[in-house]
C-alpha positions as CSV (number, residue, x, y, z in Angstrom):
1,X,-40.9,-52.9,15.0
2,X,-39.9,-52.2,11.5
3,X,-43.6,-52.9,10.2
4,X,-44.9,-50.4,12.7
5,X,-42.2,-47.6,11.4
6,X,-42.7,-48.3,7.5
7,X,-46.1,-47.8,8.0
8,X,-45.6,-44.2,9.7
9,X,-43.3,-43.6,7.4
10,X,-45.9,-44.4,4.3
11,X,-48.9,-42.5,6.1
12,X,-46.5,-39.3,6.7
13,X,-46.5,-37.4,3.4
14,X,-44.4,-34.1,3.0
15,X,-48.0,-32.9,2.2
16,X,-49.6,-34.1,5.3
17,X,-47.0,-32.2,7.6
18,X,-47.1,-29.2,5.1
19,X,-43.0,-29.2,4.7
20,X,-42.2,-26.7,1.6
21,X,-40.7,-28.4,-1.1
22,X,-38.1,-26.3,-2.0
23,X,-36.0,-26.7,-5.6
24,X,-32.2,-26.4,-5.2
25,X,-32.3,-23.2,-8.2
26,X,-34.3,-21.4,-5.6
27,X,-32.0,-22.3,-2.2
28,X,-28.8,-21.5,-4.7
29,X,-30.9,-18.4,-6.0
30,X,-31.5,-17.3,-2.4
31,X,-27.9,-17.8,-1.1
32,X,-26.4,-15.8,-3.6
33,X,-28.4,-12.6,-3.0
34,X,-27.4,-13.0,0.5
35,X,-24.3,-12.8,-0.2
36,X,-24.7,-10.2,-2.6
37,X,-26.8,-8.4,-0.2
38,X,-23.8,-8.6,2.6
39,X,-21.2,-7.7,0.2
40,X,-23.0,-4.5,-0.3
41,X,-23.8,-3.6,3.2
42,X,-20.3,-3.9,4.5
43,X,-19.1,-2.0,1.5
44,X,-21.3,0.8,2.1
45,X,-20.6,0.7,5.5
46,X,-16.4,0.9,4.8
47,X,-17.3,3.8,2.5
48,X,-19.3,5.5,5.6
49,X,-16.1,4.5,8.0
50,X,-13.5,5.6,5.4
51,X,-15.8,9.0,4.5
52,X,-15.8,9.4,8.5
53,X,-11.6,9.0,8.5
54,X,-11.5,11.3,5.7
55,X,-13.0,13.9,7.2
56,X,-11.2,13.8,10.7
57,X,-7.8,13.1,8.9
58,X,-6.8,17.1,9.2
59,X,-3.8,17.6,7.5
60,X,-2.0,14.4,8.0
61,X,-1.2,13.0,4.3
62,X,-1.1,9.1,5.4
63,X,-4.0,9.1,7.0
64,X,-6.2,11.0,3.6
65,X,-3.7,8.3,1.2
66,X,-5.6,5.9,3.5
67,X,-9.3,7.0,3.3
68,X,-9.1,8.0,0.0
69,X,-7.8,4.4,-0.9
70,X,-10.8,2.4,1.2
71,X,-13.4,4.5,-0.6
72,X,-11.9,3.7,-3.7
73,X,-11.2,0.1,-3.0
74,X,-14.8,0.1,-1.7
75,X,-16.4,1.7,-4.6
76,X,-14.6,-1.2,-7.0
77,X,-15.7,-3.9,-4.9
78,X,-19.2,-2.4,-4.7
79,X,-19.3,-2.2,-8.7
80,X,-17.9,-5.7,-8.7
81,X,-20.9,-7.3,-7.0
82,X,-23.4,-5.3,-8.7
83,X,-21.9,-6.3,-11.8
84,X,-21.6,-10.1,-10.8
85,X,-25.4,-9.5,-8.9
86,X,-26.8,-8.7,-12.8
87,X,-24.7,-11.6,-14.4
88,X,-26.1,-14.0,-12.4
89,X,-30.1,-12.7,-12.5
90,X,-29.5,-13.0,-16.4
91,X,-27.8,-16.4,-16.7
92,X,-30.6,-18.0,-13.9
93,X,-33.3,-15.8,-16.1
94,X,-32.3,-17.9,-19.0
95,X,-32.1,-21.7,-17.9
């Protein structure tokens, strides 16, 4: 039984069954702008949200403190990821 399974095994190349060979630079690579990709979507989406809140606040202070501080909260993180998005795409560029 375990001559008839080597010999599958031997005569089944990753080729053969045309399975990708994918490097671990390019799976890390591709998981990080994921992330970086989410981080920016739900930022701009909480600056959309808190924009809306804003708006509707009328005159009630706590509630304009309150919008005021998500979009600015937002806006930091948002600059944060860009800022970590082009530190990473230069330190991969260069190994």
């Amino acid at each position: 039984m375990m001559n008839v399974l080597n010999r599958v095994a031997v005569s089944i190349s990753a080729g053969s069954i045309n399975v990708p060979a994918i490097s671990g630079d390019s799976v890390f690579h591709n998981v990080l702008n994921l992330v970086y990709f989410l981080a920016g979507t739900v930022a701009v989406i909480v600056i959309i949200i808190a924009g809306f809140s804003f708006t509707v606040s009328g005159s009630n202070p706590s509630a304009i403190a309150k919008a005021r501080n998500a979009i600015l909260y937002s806006v930091i993180g948002l600059i944060v990821v860009l800022s970590a998005f082009v530190i990473t795409q230069y330190v991969i560029g260069r190994f």
